[in-house]
N, C-alpha and C positions, 0 to 999 in steps of 0.2 A: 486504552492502550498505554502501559508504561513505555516510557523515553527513559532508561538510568542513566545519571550522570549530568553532565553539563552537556544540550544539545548543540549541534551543530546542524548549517543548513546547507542543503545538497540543491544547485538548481538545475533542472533537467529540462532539454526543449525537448517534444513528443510531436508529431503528426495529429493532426484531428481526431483520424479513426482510430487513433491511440487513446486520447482524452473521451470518444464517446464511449469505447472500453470499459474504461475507470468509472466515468458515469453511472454506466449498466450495471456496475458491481456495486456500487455505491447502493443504487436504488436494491439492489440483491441482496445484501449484506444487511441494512437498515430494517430489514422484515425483521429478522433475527435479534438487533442490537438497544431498539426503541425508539434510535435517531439515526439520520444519516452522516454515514461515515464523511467525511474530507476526502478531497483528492489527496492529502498527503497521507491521512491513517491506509489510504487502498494501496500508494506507494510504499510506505513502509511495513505492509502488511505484506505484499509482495515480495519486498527484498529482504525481507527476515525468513520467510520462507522459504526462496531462493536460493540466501546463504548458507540455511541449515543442510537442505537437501546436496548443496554441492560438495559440502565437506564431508558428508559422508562417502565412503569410498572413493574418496581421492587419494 
């Protein structure tokens, strides 16, 4: 996953059955990728998607 730019870091508290969530995806996602993703690539995979999908037809 590209990051452009100078990162910055976002920290977020989650619930458990938040974090095993991310887990589950992690291990889901990793079939596909060759390694397993991070809890923050599932984060920012997430909210890049999120973002995109909200601006449209807003």
């Amino acid at each position: 996953m590209k990051v452009g730019g100078e990162s910055k870091q976002l920290a977020v508290r989650v619930e458990e059955s938040f974090l095993a969530a991310i887990d589950q995806k992690r291990i889901e996602l990793s079939k596909g990728m060759g390694s397993i993703p991070s809890r923050s690539d599932i984060v920012r995979i997430a909210l890049e998607q999120f973002l995109q999908m909200s601006g449209k037809g807003n």
